[in-house]
C-alpha positions, 0 to 999 in steps of 0.5 A: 500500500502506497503511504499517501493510501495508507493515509488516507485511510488511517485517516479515515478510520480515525474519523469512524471510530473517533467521531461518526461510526454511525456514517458507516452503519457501526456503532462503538462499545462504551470502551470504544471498541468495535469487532475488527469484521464491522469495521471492515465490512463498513469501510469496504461497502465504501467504494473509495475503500471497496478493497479494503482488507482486515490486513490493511487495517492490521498494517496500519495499527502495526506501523501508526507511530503515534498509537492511535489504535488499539487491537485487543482479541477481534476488536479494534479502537481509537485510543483518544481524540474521540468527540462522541460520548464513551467512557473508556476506563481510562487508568490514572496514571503519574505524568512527567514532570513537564507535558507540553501542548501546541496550539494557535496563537490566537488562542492564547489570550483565552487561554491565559484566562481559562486554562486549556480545556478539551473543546470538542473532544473528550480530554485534554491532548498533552505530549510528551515532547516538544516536537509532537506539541509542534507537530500537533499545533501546526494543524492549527496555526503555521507558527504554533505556540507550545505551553509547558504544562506542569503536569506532576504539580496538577496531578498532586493537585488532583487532575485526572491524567493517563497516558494514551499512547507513547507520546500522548497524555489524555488529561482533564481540564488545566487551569492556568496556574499550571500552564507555563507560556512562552514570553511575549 
């Protein structure tokens, strides 16, 4: 599979199980899972996607860097960024010290006020480097600003964190007392 295909359709996929599997007739458990057959009845009745294989979407979890699948037994899910209501169990974990988070420079002002908070998704996305924090915030402004976020100081606080895949944490809202900006 060529990697412009291939992501195409990891992108694809994260769109069904992350924000509309209604949009391929499947509908998620509440821990996010669907069976691995669904989903690729569902995509390949697409006809953009009619040749769609299990072991494509297998080649796909296998090679996905940023962890943003999960296969447990004949079940397939996306392990964050969902806008939909689930409840995953989600396990509270310690985070590093510091966490970092891209975002638009225009959000800032609302951000000093507010602290981050998970918008239309479901958690918070921090990173574990700066460079997935610049990679994450050039999807919305061309030059990003990264916040360090004093992660293990909210945690003691009693903020929810967990991590989600290698580089990802998941938490809950960040008031901005833990939030470090960069100088003006």
């Amino acid at each position: 599979m060529k990697q412009s295909v291939k992501t195409k359709l990891s992108k694809y996929i994260s769109y069904l199980l992350r924000h509309h599997p209604e949009k391929a007739g499947f509908s998620l458990d509440e821990e996010g899972f669907v069976a691995l057959d669904d989903l690729v009845k569902a995509i390949s009745s697409n006809p953009q996607w009619s040749w769609v294989k299990l072991h494509h979407i297998i080649e796909i979890v296998k090679k996905d860097e940023k962890g943003r699948f999960q296969i447990i037994g004949n079940k397939i899910r996306a392990t964050y960024g969902h806008s939909i209501e689930l409840t995953p169990s989600y396990k509270k974990m310690k985070p590093p010290e510091i966490l970092y988070h891209g975002t638009s420079r225009y959000a800032i002002p609302k951000i000093k006020q507010e602290g981050l908070k998970p918008l239309k998704r479901r958690y918070v996305h921090l990173s574990s480097d700066w460079e997935t924090a610049y990679e994450v915030g050039r999807r919305h402004d061309e030059k990003p600003v990264i916040l360090k976020i004093r992660a293990q100081e909210a945690y003691q606080k009693g903020i929810f964190f967990t991590k989600a895949a290698p580089k990802i944490y998941l938490s809950d809202p960040i008031p901005p007392e833990f939030i470090i900006f960069p100088e003006d």
